[in-house]
N, CA, C and O of each residue as an XYZ file, in Angstrom:
944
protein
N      98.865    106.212     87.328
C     100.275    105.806     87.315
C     100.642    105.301     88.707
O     100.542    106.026     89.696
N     101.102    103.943     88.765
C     101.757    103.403     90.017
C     102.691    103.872     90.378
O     103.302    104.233     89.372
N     103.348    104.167     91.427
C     104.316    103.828     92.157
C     105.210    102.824     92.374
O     105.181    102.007     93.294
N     106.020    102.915     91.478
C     107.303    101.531     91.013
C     107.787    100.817     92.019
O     108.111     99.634     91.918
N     107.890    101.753     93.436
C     108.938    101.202     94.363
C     107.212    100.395     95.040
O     106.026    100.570     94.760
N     107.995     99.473     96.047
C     106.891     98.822     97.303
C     106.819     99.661     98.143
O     107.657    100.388     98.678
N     105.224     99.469     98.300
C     104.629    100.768     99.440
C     104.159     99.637    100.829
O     103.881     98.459    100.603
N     104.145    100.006    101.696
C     104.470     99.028    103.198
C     102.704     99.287    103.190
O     102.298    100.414    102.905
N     101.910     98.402    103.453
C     100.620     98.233    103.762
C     100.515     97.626    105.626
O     101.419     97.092    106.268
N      99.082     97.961    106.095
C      98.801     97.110    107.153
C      97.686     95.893    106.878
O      96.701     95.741    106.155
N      98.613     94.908    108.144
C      97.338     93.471    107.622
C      97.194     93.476    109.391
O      97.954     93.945    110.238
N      95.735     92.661    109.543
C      95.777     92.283    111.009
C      96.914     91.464    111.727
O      96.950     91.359    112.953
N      97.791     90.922    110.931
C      98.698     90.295    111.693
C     100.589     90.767    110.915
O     101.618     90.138    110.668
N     100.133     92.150    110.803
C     101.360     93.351    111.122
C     101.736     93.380    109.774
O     101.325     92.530    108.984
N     102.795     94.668    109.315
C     103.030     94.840    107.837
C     103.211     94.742    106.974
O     104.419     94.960    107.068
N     102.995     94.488    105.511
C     103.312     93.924    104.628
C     103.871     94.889    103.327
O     104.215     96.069    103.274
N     103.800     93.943    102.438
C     104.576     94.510    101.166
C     103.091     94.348    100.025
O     102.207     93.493    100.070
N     103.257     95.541     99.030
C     102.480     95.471     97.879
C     103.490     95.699     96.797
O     104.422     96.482     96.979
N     103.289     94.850     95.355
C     104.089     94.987     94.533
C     102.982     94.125     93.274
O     101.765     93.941     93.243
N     104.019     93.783     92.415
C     103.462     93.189     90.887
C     103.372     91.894     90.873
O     104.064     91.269     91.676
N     102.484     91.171     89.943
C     103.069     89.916     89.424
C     104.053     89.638     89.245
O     104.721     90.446     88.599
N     104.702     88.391     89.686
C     106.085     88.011     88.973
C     106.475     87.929     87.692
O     107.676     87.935     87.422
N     105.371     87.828     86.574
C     105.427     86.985     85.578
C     104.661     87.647     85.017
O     103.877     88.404     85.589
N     104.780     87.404     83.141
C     103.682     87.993     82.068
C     103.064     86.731     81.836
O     103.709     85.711     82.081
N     101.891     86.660     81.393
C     100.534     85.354     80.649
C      99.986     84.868     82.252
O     100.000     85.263     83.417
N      99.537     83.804     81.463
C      98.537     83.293     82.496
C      98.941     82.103     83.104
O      99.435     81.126     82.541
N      98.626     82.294     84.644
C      99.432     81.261     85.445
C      97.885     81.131     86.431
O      97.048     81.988     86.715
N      97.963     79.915     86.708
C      96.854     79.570     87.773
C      97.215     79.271     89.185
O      98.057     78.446     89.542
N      96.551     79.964     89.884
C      96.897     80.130     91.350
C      96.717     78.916     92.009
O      95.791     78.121     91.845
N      97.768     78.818     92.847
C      98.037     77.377     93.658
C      97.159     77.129     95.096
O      96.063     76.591     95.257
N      98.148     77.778     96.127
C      98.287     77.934     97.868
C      97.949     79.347     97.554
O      97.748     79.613     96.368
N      97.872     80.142     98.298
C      97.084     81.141     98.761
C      96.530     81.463    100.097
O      95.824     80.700    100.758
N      96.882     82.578    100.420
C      96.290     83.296    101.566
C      95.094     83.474    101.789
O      94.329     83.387    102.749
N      95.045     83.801    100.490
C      93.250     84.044    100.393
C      92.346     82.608    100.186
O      91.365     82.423     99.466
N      92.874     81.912    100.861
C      92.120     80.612    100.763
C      92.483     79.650    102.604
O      91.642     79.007    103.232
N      93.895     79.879    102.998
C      94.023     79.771    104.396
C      94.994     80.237    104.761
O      95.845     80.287    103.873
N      95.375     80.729    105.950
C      96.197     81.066    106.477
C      96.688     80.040    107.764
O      95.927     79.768    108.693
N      98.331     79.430    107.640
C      98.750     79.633    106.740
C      99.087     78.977    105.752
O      99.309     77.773    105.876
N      99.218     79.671    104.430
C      99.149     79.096    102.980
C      99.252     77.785    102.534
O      98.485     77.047    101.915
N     100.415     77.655    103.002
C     100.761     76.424    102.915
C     100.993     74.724    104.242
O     101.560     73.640    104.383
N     100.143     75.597    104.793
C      99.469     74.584    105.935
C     100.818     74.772    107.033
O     100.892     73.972    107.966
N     101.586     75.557    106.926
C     102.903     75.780    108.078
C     103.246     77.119    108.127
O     103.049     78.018    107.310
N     104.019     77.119    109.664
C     104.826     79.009    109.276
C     106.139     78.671    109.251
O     106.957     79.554    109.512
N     106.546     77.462    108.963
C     108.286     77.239    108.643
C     108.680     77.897    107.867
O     107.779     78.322    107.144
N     110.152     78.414    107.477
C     110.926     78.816    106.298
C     109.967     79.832    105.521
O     109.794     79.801    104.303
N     109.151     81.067    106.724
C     108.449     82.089    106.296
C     107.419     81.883    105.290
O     107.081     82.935    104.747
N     106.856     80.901    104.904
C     105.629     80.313    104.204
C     103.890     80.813    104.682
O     102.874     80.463    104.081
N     103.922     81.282    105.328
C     103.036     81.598    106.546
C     101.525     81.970    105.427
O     100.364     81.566    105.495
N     102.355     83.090    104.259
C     101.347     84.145    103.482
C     101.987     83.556    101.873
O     101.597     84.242    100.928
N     102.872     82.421    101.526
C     103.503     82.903    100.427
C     102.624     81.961     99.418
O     101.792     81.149     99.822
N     102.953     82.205     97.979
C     101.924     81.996     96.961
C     102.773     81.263     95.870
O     103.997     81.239     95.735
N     101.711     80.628     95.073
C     101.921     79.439     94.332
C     101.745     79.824     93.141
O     101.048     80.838     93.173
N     102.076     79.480     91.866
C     101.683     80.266     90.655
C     101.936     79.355     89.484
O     103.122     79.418     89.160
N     101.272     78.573     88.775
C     101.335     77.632     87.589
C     101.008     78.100     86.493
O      99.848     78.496     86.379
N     101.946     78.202     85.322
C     101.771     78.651     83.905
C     100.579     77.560     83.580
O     100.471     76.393     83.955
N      99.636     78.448     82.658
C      98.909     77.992     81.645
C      98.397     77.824     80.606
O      97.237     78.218     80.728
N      98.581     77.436     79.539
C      97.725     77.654     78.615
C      96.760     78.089     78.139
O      95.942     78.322     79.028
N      96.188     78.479     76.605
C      94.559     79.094     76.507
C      93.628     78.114     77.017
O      92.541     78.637     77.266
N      93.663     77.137     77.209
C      92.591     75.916     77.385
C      93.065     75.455     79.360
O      92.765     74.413     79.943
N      93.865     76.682     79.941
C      94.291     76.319     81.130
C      94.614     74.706     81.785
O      94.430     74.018     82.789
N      95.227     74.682     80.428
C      96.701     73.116     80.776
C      97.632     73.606     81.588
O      97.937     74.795     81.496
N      98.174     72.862     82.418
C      99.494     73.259     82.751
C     100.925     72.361     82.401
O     101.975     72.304     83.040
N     100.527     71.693     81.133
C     101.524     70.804     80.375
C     101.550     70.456     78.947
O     100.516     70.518     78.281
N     102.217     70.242     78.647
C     101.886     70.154     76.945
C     101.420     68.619     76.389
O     101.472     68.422     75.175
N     100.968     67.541     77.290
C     100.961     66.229     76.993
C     100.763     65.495     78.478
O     101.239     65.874     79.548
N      99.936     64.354     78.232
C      99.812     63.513     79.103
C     100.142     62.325     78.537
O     100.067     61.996     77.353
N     100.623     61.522     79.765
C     100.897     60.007     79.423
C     100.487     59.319     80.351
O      99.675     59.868     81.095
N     100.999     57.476     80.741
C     100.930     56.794     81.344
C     101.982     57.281     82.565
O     101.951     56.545     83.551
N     102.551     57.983     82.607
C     103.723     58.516     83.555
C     102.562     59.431     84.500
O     102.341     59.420     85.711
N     101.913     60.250     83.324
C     101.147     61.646     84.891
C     100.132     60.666     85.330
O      99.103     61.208     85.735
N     100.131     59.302     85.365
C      99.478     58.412     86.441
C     100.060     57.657     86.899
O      99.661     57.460     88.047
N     101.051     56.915     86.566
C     101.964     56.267     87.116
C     103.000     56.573     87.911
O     103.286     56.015     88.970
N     103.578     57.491     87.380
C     105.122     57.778     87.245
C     105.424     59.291     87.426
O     104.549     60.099     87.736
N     106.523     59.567     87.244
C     107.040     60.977     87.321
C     106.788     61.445     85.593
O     106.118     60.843     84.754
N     107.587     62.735     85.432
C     107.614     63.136     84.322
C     108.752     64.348     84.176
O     109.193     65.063     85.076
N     109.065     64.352     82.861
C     110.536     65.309     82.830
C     109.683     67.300     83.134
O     108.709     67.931     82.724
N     110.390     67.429     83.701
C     109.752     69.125     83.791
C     109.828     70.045     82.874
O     109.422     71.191     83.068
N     110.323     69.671     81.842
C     110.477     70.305     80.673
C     108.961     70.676     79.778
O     108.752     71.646     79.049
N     108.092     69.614     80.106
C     106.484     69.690     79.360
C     105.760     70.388     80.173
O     104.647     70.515     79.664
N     105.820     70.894     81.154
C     105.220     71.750     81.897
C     105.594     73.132     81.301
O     106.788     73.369     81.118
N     104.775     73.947     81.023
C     104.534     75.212     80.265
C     105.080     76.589     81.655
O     105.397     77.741     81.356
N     105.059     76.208     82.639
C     106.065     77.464     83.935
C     107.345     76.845     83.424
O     108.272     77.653     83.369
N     107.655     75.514     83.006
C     109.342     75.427     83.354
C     110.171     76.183     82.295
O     110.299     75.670     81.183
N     110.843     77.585     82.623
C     111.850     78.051     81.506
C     110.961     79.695     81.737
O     111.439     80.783     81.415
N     110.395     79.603     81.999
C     108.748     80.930     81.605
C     109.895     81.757     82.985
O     110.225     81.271     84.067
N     110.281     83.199     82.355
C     111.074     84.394     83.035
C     110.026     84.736     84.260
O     108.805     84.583     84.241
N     110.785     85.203     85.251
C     110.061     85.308     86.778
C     110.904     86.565     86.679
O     112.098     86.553     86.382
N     110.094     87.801     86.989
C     110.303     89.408     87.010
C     110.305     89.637     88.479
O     109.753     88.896     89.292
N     110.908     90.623     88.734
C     110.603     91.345     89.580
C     109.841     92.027     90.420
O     110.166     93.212     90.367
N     108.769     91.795     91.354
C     107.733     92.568     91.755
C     108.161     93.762     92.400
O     107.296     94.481     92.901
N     109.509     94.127     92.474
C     109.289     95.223     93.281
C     110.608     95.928     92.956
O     111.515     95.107     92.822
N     110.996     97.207     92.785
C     112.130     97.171     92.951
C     113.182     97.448     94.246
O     112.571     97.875     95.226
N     114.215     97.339     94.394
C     115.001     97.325     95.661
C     116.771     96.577     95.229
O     117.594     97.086     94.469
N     116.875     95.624     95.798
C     118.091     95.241     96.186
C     118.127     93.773     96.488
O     117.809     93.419     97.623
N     118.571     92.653     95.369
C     119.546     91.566     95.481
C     120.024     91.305     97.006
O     121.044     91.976     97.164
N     119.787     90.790     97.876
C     120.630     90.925     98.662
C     121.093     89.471     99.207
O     121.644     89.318    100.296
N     120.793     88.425     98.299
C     120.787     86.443     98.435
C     120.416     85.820     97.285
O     119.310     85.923     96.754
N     121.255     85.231     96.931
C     120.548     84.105     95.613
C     121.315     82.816     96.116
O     122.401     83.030     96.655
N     121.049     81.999     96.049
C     121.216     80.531     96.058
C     120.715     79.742     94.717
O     119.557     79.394     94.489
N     122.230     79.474     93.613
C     122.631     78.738     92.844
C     122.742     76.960     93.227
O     122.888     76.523     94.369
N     122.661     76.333     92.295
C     123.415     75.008     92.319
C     122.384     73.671     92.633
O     122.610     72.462     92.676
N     121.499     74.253     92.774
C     120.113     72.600     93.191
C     119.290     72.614     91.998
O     118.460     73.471     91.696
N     119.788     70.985     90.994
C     118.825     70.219     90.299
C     117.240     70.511     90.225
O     116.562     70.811     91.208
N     116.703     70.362     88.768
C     115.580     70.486     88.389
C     115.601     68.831     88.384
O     116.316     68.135     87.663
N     114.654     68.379     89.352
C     113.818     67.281     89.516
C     112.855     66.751     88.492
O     112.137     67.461     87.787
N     112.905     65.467     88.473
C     111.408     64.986     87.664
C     109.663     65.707     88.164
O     109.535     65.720     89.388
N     108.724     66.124     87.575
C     107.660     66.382     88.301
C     107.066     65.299     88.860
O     107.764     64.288     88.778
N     105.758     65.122     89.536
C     104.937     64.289     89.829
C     103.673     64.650     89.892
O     103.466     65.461     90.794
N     101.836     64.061     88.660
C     101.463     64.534     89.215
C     100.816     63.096     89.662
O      99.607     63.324     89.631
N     100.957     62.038     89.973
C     100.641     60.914     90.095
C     100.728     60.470     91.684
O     101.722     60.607     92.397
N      99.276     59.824     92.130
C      99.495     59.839     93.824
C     100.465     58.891     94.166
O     100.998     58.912     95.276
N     100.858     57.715     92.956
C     101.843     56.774     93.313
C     103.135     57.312     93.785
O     103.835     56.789     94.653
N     103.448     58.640     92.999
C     104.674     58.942     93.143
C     104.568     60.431     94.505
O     105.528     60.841     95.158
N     103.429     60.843     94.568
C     103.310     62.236     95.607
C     103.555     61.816     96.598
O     104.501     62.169     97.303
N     102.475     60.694     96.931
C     102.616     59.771     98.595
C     104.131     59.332     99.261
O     104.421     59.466    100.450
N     104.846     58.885     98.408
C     106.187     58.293     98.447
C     107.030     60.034     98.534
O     107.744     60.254     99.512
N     106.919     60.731     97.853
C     107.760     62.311     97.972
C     107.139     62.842     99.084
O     107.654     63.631     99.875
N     105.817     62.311     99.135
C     105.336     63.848    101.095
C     105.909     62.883    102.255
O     106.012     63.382    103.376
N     106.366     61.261    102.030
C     106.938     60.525    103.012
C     108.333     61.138    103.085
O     108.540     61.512    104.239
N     109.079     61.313    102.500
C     110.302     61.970    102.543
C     110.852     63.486    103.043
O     112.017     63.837    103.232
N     109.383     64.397    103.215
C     109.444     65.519    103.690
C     110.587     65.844    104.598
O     111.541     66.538    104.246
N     110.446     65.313    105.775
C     110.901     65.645    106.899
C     112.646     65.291    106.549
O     113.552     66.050    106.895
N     112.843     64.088    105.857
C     114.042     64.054    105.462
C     114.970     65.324    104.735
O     116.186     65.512    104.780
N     113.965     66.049    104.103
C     114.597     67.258    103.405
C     114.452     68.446    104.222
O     115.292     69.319    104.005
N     113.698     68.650    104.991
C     113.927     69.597    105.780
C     115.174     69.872    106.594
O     115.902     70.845    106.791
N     115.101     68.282    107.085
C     116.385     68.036    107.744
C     117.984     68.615    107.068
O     119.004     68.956    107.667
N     117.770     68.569    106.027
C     118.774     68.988    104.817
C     118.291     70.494    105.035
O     118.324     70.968    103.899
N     118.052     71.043    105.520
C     117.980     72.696    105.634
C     117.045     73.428    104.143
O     116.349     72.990    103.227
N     117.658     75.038    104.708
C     116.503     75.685    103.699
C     116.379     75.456    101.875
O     115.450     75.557    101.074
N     117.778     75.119    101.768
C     118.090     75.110    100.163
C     117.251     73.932     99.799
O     116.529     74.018     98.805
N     117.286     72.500    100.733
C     117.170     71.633     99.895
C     115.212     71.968    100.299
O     114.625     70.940     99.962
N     114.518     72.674    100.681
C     113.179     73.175    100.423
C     112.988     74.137     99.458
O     112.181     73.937     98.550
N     113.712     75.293     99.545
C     113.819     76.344     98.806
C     114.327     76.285     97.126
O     113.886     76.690     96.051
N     115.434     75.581     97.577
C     116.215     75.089     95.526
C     116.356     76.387     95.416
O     116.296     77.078     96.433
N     116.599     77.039     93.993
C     117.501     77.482     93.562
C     116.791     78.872     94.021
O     115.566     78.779     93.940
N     117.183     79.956     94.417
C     116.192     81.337     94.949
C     116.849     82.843     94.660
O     117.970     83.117     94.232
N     115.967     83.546     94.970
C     116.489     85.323     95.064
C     115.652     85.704     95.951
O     114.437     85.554     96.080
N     116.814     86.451     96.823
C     115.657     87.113     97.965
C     115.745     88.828     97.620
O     116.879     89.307     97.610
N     114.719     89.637     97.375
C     115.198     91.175     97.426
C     114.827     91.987     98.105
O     113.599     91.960     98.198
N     115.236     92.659     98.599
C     114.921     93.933     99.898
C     114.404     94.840     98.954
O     115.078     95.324     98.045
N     113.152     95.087     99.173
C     112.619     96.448     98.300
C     112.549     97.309     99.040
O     112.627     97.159    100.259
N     112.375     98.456     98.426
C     113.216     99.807     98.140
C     111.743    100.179     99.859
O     110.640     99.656    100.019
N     112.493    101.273    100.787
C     111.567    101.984    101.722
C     110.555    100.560    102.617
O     109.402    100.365    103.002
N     111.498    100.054    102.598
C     110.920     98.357    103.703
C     112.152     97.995    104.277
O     113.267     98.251    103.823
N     111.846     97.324    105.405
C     112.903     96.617    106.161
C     112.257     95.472    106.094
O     112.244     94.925    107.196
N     111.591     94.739    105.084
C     110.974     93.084    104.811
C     111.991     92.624    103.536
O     113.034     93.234    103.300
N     111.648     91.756    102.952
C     112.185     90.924    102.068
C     111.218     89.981    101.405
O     110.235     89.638    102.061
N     111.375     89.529    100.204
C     110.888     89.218     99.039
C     111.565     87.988     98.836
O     112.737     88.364     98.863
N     111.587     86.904     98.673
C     112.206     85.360     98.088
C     111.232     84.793     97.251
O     110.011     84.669     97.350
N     112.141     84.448     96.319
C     111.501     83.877     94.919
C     112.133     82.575     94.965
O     113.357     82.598     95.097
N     111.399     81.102     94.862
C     112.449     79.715     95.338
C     111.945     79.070     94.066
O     111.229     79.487     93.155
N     112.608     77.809     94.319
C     112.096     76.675     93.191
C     112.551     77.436     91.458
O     111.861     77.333     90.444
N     113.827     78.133     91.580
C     113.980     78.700     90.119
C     114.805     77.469     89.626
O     115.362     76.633     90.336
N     114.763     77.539     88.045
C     115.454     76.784     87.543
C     117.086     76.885     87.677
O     117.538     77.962     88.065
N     117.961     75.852     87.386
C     119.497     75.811     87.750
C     119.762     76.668     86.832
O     119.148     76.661     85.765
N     120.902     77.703     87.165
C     121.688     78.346     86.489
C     121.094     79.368     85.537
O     121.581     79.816     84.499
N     119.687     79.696     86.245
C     118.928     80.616     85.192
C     119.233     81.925     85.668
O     119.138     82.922     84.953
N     119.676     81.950     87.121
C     119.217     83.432     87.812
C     120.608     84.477     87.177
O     121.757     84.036     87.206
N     120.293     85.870     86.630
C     120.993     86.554     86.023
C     121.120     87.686     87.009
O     121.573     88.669     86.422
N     120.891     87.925     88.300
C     121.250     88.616     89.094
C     122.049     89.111     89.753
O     121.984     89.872     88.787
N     122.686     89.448     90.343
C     123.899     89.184     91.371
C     123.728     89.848     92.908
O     122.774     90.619     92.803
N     124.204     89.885     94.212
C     123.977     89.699     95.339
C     124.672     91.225     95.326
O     125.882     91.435     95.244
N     123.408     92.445     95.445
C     123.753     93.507     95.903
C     123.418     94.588     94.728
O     123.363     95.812     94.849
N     123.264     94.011     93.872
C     122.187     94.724     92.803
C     121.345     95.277     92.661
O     120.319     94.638     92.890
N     121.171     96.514     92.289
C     119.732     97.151     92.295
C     119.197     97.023     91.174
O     119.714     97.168     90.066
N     117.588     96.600     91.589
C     116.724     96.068     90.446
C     115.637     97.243     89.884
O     115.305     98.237     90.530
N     115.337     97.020     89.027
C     113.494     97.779     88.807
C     112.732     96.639     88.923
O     113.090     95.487     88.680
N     111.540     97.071     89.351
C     110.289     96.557     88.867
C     109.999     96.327     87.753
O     109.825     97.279     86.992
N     109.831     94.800     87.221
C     109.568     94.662     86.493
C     111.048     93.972     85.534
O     111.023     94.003     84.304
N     112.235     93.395     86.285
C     113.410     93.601     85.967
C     113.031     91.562     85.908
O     112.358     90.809     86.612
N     113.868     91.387     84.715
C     114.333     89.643     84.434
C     115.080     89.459     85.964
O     115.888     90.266     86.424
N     114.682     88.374     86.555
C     115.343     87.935     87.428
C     116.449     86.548     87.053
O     117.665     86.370     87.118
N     115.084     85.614     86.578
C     115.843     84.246     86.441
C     114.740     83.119     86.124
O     113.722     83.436     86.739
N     114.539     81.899     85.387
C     113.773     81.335     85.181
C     112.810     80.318     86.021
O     113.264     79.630     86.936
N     111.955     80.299     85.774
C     110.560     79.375     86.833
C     111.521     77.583     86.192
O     111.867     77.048     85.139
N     111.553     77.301     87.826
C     112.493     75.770     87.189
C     111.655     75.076     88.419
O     110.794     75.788     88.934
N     111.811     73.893     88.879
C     111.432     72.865     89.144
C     112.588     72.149     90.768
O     112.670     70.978     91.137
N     113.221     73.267     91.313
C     114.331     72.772     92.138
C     113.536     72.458     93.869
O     112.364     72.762     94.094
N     114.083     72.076     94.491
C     113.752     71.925     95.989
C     112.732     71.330     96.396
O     112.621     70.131     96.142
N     111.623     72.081     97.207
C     110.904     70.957     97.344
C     109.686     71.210     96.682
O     108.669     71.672     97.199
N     109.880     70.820     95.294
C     108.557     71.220     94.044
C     107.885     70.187     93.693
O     108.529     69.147     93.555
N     106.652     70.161     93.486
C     106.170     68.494     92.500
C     106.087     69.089     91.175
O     106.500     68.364     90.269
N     105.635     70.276     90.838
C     105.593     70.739     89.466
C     106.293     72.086     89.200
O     106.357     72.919     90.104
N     106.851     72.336     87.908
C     107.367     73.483     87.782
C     106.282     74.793     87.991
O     105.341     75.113     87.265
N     106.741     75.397     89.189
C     105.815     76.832     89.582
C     106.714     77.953     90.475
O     107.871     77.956     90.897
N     105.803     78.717     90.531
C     107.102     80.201     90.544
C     106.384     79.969     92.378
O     105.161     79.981     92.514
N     106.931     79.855     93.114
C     106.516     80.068     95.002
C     107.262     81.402     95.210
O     108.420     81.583     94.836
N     106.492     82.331     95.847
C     106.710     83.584     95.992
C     106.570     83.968     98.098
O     105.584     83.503     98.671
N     107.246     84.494     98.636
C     106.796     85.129     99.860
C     107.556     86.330    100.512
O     108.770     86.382    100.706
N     106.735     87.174    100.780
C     107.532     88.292    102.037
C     107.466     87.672    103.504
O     106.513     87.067    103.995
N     108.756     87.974    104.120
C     109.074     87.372    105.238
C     109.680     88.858    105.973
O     109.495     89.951    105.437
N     110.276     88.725    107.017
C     110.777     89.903    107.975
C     112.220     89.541    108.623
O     112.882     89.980    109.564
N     112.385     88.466    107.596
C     114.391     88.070    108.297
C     114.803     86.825    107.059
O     114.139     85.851    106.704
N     116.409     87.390    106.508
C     116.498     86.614    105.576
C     116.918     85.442    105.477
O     117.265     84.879    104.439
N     116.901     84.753    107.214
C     117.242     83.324    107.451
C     115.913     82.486    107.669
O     114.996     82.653    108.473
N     116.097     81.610    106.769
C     115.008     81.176    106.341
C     114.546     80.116    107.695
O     113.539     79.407    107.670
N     115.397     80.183    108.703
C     115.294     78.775    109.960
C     114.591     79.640    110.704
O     113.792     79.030    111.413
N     114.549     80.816    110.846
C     113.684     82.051    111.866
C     112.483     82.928    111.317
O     111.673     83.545    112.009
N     112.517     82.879    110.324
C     111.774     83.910    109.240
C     110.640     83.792    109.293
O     110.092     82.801    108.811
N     109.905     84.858    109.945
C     108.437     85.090    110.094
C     107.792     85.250    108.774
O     108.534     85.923    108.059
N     106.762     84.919    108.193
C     105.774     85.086    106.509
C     105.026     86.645    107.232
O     104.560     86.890    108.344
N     105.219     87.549    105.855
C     104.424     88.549    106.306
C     103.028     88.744    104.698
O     103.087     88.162    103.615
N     102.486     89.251    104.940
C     101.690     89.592    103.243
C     102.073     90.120    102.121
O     102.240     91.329    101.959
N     102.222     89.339    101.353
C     102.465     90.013     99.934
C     101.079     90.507     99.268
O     100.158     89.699     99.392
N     100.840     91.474     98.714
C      99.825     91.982     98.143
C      99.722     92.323     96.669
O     100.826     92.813     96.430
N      99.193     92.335     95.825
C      99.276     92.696     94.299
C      98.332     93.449     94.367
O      97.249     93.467     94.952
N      99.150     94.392     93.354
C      98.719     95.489     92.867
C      97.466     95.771     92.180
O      96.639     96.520     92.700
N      97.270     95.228     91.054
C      96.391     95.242     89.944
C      96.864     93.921     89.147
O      97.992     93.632     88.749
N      95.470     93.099     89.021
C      95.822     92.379     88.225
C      94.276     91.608     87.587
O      93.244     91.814     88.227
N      94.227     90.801     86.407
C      92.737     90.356     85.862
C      92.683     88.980     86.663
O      93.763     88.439     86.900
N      91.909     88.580     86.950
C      91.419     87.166     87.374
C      90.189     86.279     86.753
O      89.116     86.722     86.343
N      90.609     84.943     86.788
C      89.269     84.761     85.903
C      89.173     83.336     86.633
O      90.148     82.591     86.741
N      87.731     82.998     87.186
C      87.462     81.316     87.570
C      87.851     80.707     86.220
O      87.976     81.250     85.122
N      88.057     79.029     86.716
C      88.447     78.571     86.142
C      87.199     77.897     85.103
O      86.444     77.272     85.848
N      86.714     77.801     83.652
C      86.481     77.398     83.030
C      84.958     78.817     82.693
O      83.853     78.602     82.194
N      85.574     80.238     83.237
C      84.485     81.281     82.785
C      84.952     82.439     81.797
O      86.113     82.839     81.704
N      84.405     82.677     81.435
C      85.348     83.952     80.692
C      84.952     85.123     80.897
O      85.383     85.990     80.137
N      83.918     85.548     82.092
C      84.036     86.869     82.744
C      85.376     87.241     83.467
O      85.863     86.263     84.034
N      85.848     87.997     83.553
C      87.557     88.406     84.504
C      86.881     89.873     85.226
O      86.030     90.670     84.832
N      87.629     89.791     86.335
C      87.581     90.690     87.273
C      88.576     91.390     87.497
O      89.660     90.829     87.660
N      88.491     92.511     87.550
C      90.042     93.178     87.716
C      90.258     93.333     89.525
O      89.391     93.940     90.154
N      91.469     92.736     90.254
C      91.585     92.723     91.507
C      92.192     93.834     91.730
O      92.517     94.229     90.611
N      92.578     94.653     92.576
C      93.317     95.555     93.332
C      93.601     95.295     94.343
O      92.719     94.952     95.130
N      95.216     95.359     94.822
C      95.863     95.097     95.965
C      95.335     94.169     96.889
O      94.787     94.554     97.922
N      95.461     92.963     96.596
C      95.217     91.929     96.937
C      95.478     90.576     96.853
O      96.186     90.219     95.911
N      94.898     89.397     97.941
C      95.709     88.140     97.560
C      94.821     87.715     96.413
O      93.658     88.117     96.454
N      95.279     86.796     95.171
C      94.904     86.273     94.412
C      93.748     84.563     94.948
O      94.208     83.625     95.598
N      92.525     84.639     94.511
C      91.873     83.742     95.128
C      92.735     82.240     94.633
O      93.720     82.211     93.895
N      92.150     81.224     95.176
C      92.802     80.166     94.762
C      92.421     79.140     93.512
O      91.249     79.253     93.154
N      93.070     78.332     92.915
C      92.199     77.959     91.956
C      91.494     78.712     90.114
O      90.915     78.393     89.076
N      92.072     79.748     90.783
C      91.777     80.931     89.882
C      93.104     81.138     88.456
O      94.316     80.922     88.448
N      92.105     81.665     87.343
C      93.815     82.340     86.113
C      94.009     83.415     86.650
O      93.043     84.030     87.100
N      95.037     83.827     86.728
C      95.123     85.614     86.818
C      96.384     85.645     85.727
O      97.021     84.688     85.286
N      96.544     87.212     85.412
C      97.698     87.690     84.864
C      97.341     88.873     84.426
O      96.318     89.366     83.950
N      99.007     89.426     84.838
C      98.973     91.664     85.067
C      97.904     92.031     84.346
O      97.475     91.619     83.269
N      97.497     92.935     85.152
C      96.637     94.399     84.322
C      97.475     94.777     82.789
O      97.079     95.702     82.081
């Protein structure tokens, strides 16, 4: 039997948080720690350790259809199998930030259209944390002085409110497509300050969970750890 609340772990580069999957089924791992540090090739807006997570299918699709668009063009985020898919709670604690109100975007997985969106980067940064982050929940779990942010949720999904105490394992709000996303996916990170212009990335860790390379059907059961990259996983 686990321990519901987050238990504070040590990493070589200072303390972190262990908790659950966000999510039930199978999602394929994006960015990852366990592949570089840091994750996402920056330590801006506390990204340093944080993780990527794409719904999938039995045949590990992450869409329900292809066209002349996922080479050309954009595509509505609605055929992507994360967009709408409930994002839980890993830990329980305390609501203590959500940011409402930023658009679900067209996806892209087409280089015509990526090249032209990673040229625009810096323009959105410039626009501060929301217009990177989109729609979010940050939660202070329970016996930590860190924090938890969940970004890129869909508009008007999050059922939370700012000061709430959660469980583990509690509906937060839906995997949407907002900020700075190319595809609908759940981006997860622990940080150590809840302004996202200062906010150091610290480790998030999972608990227990199955993993499986992609196209094998041996699975490994992980313990407290980062999820490799490239990989299915989903809860014990």
């Amino acid at each position: 039997m686990y321990n519901k609340e987050a238990t504070i772990s040590k990493h070589d580069n200072g303390p972190g948080i262990t908790g659950s999957l966000p999510f039930t089924g199978k999602w394929m791992v994006g960015n990852t720690p366990a592949q570089r540090i840091p994750s996402h090739g920056t330590d801006m807006f506390g990204v340093g350790y944080a993780i990527d997570f794409i719904a999938v299918d039995d045949q590990n699709r992450t869409s329900s259809s292809r066209s002349w668009n996922t080479l050309l063009g954009s595509e509505s985020p609605e055929i992507f199998y994360a967009f709408g898919k409930p994002v839980i709670s890993p830990v329980s604690g305390k609501v203590v930030s959500i940011h409402n109100g930023e658009p679900d975007h067209e996806a892209r997985r087409s280089l015509l259209t990526l090249l032209p969106y990673m040229l625009t980067q810096a323009n959105r940064i410039r626009k501060g944390p929301e217009a990177i982050a989109g729609n979010y929940v940050i939660i202070a779990p329970d016996n930590s002085d860190l924090y938890i942010a969940i970004v890129h949720l869909q508009l008007d999904s999050i059922v939370v409110e700012e000061g709430q105490n959660i469980s583990e394992g509690e509906y937060l709000a839906n995997c949407g497509n907002s900020g700075n996303s190319t595809q609908p996916h759940i981006h997860i990170q622990a940080m150590d300050s809840l302004d996202f212009s200062k906010t150091q990335g610290v480790p998030l860790y999972f608990r227990e969970f199955s993993q499986w390379n992609k196209g094998e059907s041996e699975l490994k059961t992980r313990v407290k750890a980062f999820p490799d990259a490239n990989t299915v996983i989903s809860p014990k």
